[in-house]
N, C-alpha and C positions, 0 to 999 in steps of 0.2 A: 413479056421479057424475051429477047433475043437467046439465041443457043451459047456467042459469047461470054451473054451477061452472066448466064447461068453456072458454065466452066469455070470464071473469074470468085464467082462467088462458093466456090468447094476447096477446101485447104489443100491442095495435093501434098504440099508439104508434110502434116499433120497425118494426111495418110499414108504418107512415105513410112512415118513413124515407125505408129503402128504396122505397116507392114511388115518392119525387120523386125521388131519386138514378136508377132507371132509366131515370122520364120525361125530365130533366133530356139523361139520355147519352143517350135515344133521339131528341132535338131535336126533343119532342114540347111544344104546348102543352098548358095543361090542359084546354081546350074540344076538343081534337084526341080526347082521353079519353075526353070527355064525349059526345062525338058517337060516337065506335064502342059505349059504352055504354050512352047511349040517357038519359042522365041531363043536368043542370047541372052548368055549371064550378062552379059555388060545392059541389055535394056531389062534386068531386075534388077541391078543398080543402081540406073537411071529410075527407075520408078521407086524408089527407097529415097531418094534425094528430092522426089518431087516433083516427078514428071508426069504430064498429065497422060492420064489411065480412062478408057473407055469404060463404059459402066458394066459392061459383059464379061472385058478383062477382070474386073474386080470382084462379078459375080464369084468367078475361074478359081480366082485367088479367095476368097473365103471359103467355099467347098473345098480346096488344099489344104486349109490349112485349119481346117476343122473349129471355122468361128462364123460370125454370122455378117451379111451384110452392111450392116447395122455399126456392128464393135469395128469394124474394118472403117466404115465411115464417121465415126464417133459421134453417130447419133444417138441421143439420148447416153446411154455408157457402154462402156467397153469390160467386156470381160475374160480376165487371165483365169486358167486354171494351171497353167505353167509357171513356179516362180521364177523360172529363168526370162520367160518373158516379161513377168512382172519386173521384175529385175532393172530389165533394161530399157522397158519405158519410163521405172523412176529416174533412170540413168538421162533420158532424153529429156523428162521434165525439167532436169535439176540443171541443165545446160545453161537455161539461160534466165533462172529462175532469180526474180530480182528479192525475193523474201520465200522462206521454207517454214512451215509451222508442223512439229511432229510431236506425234508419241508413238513411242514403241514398246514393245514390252523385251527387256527391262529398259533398254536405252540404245539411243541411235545408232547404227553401224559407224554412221558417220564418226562420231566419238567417239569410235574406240580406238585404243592401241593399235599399234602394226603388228604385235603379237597374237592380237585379238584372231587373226585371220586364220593364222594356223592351229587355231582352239578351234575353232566353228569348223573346219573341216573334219577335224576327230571328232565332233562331238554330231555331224549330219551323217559320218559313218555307221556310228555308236545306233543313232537310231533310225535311221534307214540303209542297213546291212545290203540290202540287196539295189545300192543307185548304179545306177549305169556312171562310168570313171567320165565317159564326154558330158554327159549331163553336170555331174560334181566341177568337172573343169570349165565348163562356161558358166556355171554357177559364179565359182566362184571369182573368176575373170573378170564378170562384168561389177561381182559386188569391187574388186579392189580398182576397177576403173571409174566407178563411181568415187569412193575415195578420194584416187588421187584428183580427179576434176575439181573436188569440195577442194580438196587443198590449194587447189590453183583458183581457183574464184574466190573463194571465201565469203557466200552471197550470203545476207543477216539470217540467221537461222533462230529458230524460236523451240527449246524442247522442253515438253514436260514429261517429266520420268514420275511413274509412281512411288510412294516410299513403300508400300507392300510388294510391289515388283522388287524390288533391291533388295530385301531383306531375303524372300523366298531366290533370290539371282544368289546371294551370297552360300545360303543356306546349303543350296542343291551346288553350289559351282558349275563351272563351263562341262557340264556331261551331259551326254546324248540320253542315258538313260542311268537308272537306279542300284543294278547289280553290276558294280565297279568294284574292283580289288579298294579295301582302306584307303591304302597307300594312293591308288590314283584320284580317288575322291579328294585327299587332303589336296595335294596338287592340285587339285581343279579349282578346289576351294579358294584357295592363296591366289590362283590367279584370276578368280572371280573379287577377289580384295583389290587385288592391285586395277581393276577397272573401275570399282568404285573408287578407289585413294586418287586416279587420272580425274574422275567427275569433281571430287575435292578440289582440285587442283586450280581444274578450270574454272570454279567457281570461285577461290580465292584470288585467281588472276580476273576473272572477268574481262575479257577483250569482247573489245566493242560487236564483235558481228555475229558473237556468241552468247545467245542471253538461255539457262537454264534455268528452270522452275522445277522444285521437289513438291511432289503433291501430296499431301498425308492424309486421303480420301479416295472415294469410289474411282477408280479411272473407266474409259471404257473400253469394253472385250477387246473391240477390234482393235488393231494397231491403225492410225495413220497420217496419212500429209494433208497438206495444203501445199500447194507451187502458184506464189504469183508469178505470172510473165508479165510481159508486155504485151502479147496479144491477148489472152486470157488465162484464166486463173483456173485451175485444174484440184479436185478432192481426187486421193490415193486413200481406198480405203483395203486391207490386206488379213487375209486370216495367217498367214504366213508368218514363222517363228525364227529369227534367228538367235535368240538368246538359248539360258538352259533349257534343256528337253525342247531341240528345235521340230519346228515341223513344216516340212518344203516336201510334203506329200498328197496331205488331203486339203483342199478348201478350194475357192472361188475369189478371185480379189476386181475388184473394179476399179474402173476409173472415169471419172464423169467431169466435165467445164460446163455443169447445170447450174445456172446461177442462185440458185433454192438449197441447191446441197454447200455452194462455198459459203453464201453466209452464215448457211445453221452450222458450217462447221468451224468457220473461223471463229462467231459466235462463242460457239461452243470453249475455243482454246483461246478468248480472252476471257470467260467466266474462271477455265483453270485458272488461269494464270493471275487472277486479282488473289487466288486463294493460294496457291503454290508461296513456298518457301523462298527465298533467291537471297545469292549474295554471299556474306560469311554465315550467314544465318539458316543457310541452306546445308553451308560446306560443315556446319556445327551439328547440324542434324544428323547427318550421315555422316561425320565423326562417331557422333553417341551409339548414332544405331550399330557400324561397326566394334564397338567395346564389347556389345553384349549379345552380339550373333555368333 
């Protein structure tokens, strides 16, 4: 095989990604890159976009940016310890994703409220007291431009929410942590109702590119995705919390297009979903469960 064939056959694209997903979680500029490189911001732009990169240059770049060869080339998997970079590579999966399969604990960012967002900031305060305010701000940047992308594609999403997640989401409310004044707790509470009574909602309307599942069973630990594309198909698996008692501190999240891991895991989230609730039947469930939470 020819040195072209070889070049031809490496995503640079894909590694452009990844590469601003690291820089991004390493609260790195791209002149910051550019100077341990030795190069211009504008050719760490260009290689973000998917310019082809020498293999020495990208050595450079994994040692900057404290990952390995390997997650930089997406071989075998990729690994975040940053949720801001996790963040924003779910953000570049979701670009062009022609189907989305999740769970999350309690339920997808994607559904929630626009009020949702300014809860999750009090509540990443509440229990990480000591975030750096640029960190909390690209945090949460990237989570509300994810959002609005979901809003402008509307690509078929598939969620299954636990019904033990919801009832312990209502119980604790949107708080960071446990020693809350009453008074703020009841408030958090209420507007932990008002995201379920939204889940309600959508499941009474049912629009076609929104199909949820209520699970009244074992979910698993982890949170996470599926993204099909058109080129391939990507598992998002995340120790990462943003419901009550979040946590965007301690864990490891990956991300893998090993074709072993997408079907055990799609697998997996059509076995929920034959057993999940759906429909008004769903929307009746979690009626009930809120009468007596």
């Amino acid at each position: 095989m020819n040195t072209t064939s070889r070049t031809r056959a490496v995503d640079f694209h894909a590694i452009g990604e990844r590469l601003r997903a690291y820089r991004i979680g390493a609260s790195l500029r791209a002149e910051d890159i550019a100077a341990q490189l030795g190069v211009s911001r504008a050719a760490v732009y260009r290689m973000e976009k998917g310019e082809i990169v020498k293999i020495e240059t990208l050595e450079r770049l994994a040692h900057i940016l404290d990952t390995s060869l390997a997650s930089l080339l997406g071989v075998g998997a990729e690994y975040y310890t940053s949720p801001v970079a996790y963040i924003e590579r779910m953000r570049q999966l979701e670009t062009d994703a022609t189907r989305i399969m999740a769970h999350f604990e309690p339920i997808s960012f994607l559904l929630t409220s626009d009020e949702y967002g300014g809860y999750l900031e009090q509540m990443l305060h509440e229990a990480h007291p000591g975030i750096e305010s640029e960190r909390m701000q690209a945090l949460m940047k990237i989570l509300g431009e994810r959002k609005r992308a979901y809003a402008r594609r509307r690509p078929p999403i598939i969620s299954l929410i636990g019904l033990r997640e919801i009832e312990r989401f209502v119980h604790f409310g949107l708080v960071g942590r446990i020693d809350l004044p009453p008074s703020v707790r009841m408030e958090r509470s209420l507007a932990a109702r008002r995201e379920v009574e939204r889940i309600i909602g959508l499941l009474r309307a049912h629009p076609m590119d929104m199909q949820i599942g209520i699970v009244d069973d074992s979910m698993p630990n982890a949170t996470f995705q599926v993204f099909e594309r058109p080129s391939a198909s990507f598992v998002a698996v995340s120790p990462f919390r943003f419901g009550e008692l979040p946590n965007v501190a301690t864990g490891i999240a990956q991300v893998t297009s090993a074709p072993e891991a997408v079907e055990l895991y799609t697998k997996m989230v059509e076995n929920l979903w034959e057993r999940a609730y759906k429909g008004q039947q769903a929307a009746e469930l979690l009626s009930s469960m809120l009468k007596v939470v």
